[in-house]
C-alpha positions as CSV (number, residue, x, y, z in Angstrom):
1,X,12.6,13.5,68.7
2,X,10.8,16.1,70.6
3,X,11.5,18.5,67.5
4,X,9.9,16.0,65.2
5,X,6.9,16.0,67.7
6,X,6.4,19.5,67.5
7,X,6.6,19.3,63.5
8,X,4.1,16.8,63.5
9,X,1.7,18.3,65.5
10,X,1.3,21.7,63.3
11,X,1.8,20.0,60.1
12,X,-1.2,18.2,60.9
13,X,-3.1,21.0,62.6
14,X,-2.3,23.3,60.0
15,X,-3.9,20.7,57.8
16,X,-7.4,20.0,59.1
17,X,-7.4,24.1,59.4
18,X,-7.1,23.9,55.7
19,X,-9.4,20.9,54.9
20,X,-12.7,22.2,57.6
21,X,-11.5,25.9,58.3
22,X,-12.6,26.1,62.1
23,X,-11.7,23.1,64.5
24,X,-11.4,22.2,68.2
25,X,-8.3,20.4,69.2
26,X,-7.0,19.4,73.1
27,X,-3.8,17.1,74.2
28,X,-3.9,14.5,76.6
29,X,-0.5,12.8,78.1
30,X,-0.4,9.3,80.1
31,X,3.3,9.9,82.0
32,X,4.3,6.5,84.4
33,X,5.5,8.2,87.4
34,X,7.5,6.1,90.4
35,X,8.9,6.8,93.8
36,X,10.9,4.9,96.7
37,X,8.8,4.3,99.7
38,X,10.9,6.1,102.6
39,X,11.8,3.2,105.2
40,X,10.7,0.3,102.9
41,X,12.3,-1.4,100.2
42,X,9.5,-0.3,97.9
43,X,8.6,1.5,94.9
44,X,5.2,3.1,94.1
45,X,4.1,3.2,90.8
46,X,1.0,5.5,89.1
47,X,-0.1,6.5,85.6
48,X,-1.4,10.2,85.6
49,X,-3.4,11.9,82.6
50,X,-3.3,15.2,81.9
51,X,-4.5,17.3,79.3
52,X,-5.0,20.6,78.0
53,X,-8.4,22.0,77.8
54,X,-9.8,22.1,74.4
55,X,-9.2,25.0,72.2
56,X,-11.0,26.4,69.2
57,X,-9.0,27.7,66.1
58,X,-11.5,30.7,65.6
59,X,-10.2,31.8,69.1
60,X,-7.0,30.5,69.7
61,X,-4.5,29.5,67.3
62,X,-2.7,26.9,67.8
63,X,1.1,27.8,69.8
64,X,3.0,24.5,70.6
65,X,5.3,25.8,73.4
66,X,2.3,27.3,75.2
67,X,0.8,23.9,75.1
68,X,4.6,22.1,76.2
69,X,4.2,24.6,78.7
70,X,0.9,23.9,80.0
71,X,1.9,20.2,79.8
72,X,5.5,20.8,81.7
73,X,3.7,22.9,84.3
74,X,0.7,20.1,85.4
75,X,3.4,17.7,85.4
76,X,5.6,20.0,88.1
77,X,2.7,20.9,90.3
78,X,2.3,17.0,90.4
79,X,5.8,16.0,91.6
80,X,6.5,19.3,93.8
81,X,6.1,19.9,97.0
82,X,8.3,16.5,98.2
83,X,6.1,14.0,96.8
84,X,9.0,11.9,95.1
85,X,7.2,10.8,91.7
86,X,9.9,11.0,89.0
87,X,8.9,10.5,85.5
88,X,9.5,6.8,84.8
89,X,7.8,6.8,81.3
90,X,6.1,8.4,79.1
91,X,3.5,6.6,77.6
92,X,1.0,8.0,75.2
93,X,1.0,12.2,74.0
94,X,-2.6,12.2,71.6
95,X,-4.0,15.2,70.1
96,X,-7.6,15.2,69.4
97,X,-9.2,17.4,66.5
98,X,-13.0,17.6,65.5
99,X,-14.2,20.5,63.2
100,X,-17.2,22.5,64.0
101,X,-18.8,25.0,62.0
102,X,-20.5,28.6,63.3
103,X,-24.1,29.3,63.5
């Protein structure tokens, strides 16, 4: 699936790159974390957003396992250091593309 993802991502990249040239792209991810409340029958429940800053194709072409990277990496930082969030879905993965042109 993640494959297919990946596939679908730089098809369609590659193809506004052909259609307008120069564009700016950024991803954005909603994940559902959750976590047992120590002492309490309880679980905790949050939706966090993250995204990668956006990027312009006349300076950075477009590398999907430095943005799965990025991605994996903002996810750890959030459920390290003992916090107990584990990834309970993942809801939404958008990429965003508008074309710009040079002055």
């Amino acid at each position: 699936m993640f494959r297919v993802l990946v596939m679908l991502v730089s098809w369609t990249v590659c193809y506004f790159l052909y259609v307008f040239r120069r564009i700016k792209y950024y991803f954005m991810a909603a994940i559902s974390f959750e976590r047992q409340v120590p002492d309490m029958d309880e679980v905790q429940r949050t939706t966090a957003q993250f995204h990668i800053p956006p990027m312009s194709s006349a300076n950075t072409p477009l590398n999907i396992r430095n943005v799965t990277s990025f991605l994996l990496n903002s996810i750890d930082a959030f459920t390290s250091r003992g916090s107990g969030w584990v990834i309970s879905q993942i809801q939404n993965i958008s990429l965003h593309i508008g074309h710009h042109s040079t002055f």
